[in-house]
LOTOR-753273 format. One record per residue (C-alpha): x negated, y, z negated; residue in three letters; residue number from 1. Coordinates in pm, whole numbers, plus 50000, padded with zeros to 5 digits. Layout:
% LOTOR-753273
    px    py    pz code pos
     X     Y     Z  ALA NUM
...
This chain:
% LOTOR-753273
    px    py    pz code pos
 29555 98746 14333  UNK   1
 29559 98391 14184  UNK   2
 29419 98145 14334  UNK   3
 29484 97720 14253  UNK   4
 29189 97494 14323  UNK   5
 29158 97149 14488  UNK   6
 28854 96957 14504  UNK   7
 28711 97146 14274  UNK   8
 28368 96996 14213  UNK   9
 28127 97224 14043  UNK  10
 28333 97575 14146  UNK  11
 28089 97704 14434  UNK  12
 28371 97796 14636  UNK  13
 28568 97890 14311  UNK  14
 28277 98137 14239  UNK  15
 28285 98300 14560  UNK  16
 28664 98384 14549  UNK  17
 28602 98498 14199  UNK  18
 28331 98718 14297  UNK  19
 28589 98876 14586  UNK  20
 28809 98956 14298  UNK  21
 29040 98644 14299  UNK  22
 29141 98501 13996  UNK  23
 29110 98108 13987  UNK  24
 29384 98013 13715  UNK  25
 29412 97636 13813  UNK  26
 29211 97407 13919  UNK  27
 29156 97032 13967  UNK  28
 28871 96765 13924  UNK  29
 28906 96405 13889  UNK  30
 28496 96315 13919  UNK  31
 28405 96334 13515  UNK  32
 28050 96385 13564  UNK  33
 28166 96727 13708  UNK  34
 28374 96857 13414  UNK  35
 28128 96954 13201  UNK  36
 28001 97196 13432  UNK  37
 28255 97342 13550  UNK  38
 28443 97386 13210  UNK  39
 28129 97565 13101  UNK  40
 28103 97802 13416  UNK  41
 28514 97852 13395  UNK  42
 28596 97881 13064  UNK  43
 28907 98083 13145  UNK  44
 29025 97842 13394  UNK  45
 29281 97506 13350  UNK  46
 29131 97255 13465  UNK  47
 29328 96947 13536  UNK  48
 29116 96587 13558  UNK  49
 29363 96346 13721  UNK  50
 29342 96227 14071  UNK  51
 29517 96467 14301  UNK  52
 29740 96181 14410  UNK  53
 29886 96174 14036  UNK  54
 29957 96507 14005  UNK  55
 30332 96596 14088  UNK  56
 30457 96881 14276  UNK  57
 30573 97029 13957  UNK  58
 30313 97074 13765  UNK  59
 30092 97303 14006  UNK  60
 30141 97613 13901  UNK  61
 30212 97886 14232  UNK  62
 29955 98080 14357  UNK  63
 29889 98331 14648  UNK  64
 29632 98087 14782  UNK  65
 29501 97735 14744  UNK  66
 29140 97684 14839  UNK  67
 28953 97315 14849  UNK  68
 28753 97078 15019  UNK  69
 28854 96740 15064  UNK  70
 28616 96535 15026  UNK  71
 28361 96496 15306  UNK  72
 28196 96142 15297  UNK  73
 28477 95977 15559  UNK  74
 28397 96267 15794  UNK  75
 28016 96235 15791  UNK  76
 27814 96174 16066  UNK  77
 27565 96022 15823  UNK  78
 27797 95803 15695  UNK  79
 28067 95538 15828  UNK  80
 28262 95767 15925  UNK  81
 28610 95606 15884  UNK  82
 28780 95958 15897  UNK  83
 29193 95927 15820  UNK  84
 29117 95546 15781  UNK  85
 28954 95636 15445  UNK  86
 29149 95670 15130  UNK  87
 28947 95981 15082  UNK  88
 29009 96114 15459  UNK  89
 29405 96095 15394  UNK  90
 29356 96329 15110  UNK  91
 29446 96575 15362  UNK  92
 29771 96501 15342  UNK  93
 29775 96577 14985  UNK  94
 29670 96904 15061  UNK  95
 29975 96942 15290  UNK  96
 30236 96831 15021  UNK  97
 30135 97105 14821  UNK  98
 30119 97340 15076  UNK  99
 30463 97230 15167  UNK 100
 30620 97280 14820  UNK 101
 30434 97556 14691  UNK 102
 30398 97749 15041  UNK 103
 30106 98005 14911  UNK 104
 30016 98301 15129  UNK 105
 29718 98124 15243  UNK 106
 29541 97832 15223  UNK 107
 29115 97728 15317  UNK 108
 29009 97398 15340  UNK 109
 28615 97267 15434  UNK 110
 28474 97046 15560  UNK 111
 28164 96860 15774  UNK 112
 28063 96939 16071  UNK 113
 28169 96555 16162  UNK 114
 28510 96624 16136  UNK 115
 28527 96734 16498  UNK 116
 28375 96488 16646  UNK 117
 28559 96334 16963  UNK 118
 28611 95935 16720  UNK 119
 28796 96150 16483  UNK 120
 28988 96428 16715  UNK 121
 29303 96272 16714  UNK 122
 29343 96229 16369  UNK 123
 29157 96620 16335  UNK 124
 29433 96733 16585  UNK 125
 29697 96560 16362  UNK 126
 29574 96750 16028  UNK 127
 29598 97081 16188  UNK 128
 29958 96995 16309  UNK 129
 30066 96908 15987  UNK 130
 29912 97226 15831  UNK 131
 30133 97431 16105  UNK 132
 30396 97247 16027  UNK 133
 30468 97349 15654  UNK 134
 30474 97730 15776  UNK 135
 30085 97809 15863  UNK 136
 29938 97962 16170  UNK 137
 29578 97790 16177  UNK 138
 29277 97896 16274  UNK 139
 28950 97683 16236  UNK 140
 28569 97672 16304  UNK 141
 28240 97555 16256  UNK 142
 28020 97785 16058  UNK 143
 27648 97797 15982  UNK 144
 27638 97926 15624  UNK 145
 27263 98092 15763  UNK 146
 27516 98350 15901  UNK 147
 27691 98468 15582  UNK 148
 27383 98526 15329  UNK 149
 27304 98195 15251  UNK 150
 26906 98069 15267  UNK 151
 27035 97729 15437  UNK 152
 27150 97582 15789  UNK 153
 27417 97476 15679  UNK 154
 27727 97358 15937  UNK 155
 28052 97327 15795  UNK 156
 28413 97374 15986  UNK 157
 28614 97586 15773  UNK 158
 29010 97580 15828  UNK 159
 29226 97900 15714  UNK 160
 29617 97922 15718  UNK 161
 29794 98226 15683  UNK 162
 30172 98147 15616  UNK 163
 30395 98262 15911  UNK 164
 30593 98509 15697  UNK 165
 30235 98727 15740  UNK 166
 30302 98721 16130  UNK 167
 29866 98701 16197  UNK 168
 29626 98442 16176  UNK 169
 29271 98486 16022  UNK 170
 29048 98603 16256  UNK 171
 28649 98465 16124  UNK 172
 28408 98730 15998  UNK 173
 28135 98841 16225  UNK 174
 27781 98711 16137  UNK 175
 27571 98900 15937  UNK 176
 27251 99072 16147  UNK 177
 27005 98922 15860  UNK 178
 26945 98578 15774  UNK 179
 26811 98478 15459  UNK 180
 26517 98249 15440  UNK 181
 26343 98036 15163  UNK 182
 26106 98292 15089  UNK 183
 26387 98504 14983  UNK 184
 26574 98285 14741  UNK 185
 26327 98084 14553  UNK 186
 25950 98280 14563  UNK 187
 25951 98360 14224  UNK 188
 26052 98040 14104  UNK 189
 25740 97859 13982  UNK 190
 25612 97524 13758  UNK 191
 25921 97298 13826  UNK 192
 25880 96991 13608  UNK 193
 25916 96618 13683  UNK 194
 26249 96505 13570  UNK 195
 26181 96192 13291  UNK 196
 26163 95886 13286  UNK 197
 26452 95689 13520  UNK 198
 26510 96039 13639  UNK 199
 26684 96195 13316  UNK 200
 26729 96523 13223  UNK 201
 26448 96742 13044  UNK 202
 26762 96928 12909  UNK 203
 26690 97229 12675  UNK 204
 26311 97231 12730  UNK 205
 26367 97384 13041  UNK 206
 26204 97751 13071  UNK 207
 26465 97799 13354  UNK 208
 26749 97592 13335  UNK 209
 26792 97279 13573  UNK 210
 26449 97381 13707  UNK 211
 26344 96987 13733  UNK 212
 26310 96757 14040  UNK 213
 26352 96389 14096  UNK 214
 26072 96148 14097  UNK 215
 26055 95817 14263  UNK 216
 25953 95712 14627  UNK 217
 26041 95835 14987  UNK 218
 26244 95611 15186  UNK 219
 26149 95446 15551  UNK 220
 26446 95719 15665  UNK 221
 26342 95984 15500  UNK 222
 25978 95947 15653  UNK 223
 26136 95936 15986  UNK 224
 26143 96303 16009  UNK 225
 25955 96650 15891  UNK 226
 26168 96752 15571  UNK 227
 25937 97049 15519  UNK 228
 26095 97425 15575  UNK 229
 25815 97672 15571  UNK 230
 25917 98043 15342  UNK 231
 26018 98253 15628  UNK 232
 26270 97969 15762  UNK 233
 26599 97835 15579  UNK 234
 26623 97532 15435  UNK 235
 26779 97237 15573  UNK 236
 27075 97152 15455  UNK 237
 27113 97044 15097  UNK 238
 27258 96717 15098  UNK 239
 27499 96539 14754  UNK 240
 27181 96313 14674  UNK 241
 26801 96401 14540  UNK 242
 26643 96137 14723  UNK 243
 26693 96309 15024  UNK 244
 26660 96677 14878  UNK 245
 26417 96876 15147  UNK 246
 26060 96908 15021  UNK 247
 25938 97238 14864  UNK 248
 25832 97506 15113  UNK 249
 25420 97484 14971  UNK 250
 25338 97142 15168  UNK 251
 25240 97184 15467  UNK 252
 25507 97026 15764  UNK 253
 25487 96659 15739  UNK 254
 25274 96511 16019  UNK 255
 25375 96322 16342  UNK 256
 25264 95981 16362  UNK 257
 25495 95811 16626  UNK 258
 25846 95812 16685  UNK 259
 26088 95775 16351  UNK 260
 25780 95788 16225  UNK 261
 25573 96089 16000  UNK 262
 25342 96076 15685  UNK 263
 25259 96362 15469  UNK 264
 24925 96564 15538  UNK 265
 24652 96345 15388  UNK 266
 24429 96531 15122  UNK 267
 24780 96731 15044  UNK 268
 25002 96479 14912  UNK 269
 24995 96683 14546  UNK 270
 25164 96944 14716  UNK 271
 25455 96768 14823  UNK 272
 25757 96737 14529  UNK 273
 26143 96739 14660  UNK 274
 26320 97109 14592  UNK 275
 26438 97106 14168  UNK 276
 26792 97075 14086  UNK 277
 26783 97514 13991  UNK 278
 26644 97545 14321  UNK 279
 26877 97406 14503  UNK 280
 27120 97597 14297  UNK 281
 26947 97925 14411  UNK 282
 26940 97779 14821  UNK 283
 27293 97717 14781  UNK 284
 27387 98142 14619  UNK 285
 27443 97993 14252  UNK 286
 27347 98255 14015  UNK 287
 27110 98198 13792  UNK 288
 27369 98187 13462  UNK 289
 27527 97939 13620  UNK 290
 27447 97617 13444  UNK 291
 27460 97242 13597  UNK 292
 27524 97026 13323  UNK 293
 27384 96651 13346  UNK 294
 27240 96333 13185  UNK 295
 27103 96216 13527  UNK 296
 26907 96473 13760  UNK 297
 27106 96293 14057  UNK 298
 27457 96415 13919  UNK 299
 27268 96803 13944  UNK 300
 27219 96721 14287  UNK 301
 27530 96607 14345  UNK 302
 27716 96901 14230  UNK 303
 27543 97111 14468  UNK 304
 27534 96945 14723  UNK 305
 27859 96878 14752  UNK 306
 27972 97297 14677  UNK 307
 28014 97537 14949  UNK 308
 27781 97797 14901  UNK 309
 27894 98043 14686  UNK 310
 27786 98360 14947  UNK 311
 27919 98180 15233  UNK 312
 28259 98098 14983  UNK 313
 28258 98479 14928  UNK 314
 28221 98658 15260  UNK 315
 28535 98428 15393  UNK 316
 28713 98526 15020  UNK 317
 28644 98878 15148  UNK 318
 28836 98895 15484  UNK 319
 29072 98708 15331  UNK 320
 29147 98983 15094  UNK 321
 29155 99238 15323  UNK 322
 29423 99029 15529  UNK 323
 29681 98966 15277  UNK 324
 29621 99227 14966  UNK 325
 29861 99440 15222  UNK 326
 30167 99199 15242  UNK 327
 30170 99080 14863  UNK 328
């Protein structure tokens, strides 16, 4: 079944349809520091770099699903959270005009967590209307990746559409009984290096690739709280930026001081690093062979923490498959 992209960034999402056995013939990026990647990962795959809102109706090819994330920052609860007031919130409705011409057997789009909260229901109420509207029944919910073999709490609201000529909606998989922890995805990683100087790449002398981590200070915010995950819990989410990547599972929990307020264990400061770019990779269900290309560490963070994890991607790919492989 082919399968046209949106949002592409880095393919983790991508990768888990591919490794249900879709085939992801199209696909679109218009963030440059992500192309290089993902052409290198996707050799097989167009990829088309203009902004989404340049692209006309005819030249996106048809497919039996389109799959993306919109991007999240005007949903986040971290952020501003203008929602449909952003530029990047009403790229939505991009998503719907394709939809509306190309009207695809399916369609998944994901998102934060922040998307439902009550500031931004009406608009969030609106979005799903217009999805129904261009032949979809809907179904949506928020999902903890921890539930679907991935070594993270992760909360994202996924939203699946099966076109009305199916006559069903998706129904969401059941979570899985065992839930992955640190310990599990990145033990036998060991000897991460510093990334160099103004954070730049250590490139090909890498023993395992994009095994580096980003230097530089810890912010007043990022103090506030314990960032340390111990090996038999998952990690906390892994967020689009290094600075705030969670601190490797070998430092003891970060110590209370008062409130908003928490220092790292004195006499073990050498033990506390941030998480490298490869393990994040490895939190988030990227395979090893799969290669983050950068200058700057931050874009390697970036890429992955922006991509749905690629087992979480996969188990929805799954039931998906098993829905419509009957009625195509």
């Amino acid at each position: 079944m082919k399968i046209v992209s949106l949002f592409t960034g880095a393919g983790g999402l991508d990768l888990g349809f591919k490794k249900a056995g879709f085939d992801i013939f199209w696909a679109n990026e218009f963030d440059s520091t992500i192309w290089e990647t993902f052409e290198k990962n996707f050799p097989k795959t167009f990829l088309d770099k203009r902004s989404i809102v340049d692209i006309p109706n005819s030249e996106v090819p048809f497919a039996d699903g389109i799959i993306g994330g919109p991007p999240c920052q005007s949903w986040s609860e971290a952020g501003a959270g203008r929602g449909i007031k952003d530029e990047r919130g009403q790229l939505f409705f991009e998503y719907v005009r394709l939809l509306k011409d190309k009207q695809p057997a399916f369609f998944l789009a994901e998102n934060v967590s922040g998307i439902l909260h009550p500031k931004h229901k009406k608009a969030f109420d609106g979005i799903i209307k217009k999805f129904e509207n261009v032949g979809y029944y809907v179904s949506y919910k928020l999902l903890n990746a921890n539930d679907y073999d991935v070594p993270e709490d992760r909360l994202r609201v996924i939203i699946i559409g099966y076109h009305k000529k199916l006559k069903k909606k998706f129904k969401f998989p059941e979570p899985q009984k065992y839930k992955p922890v640190l310990k599990d995805a990145i033990f036998d990683l060991r000897l991460a290096k510093p990334a160099k100087d103004k954070n730049k790449t250590n490139g090909d002398e890498l023993k395992v690739p994009n095994h580096e981590y980003m230097n530089g200070g810890f912010s007043s915010i990022y103090m506030s709280r314990n960032r340390v995950r111990s090996w038999d819990e998952p990690s906390f989410t892994i967020q689009a930026g290094g600075r705030h990547a969670p601190i490797h599972p070998q430092a003891p929990k970060m110590k209370f001081i008062e409130q908003n307020k928490r220092i790292f264990v004195p006499g073990k400061e050498h033990l506390y690093r941030r998480l490298s770019v490869r393990e994040c990779a490895r939190i988030q269900t990227f395979p090893d062979d799969f290669i983050f290309k950068y200058r700057d560490v931050a874009d390697g963070y970036k890429m992955i923490g922006n991509a749905v994890a690629v087992n979480f991607a996969k188990a929805l790919a799954e039931q998906i498959k098993k829905d419509i492989t009957p009625y195509l």
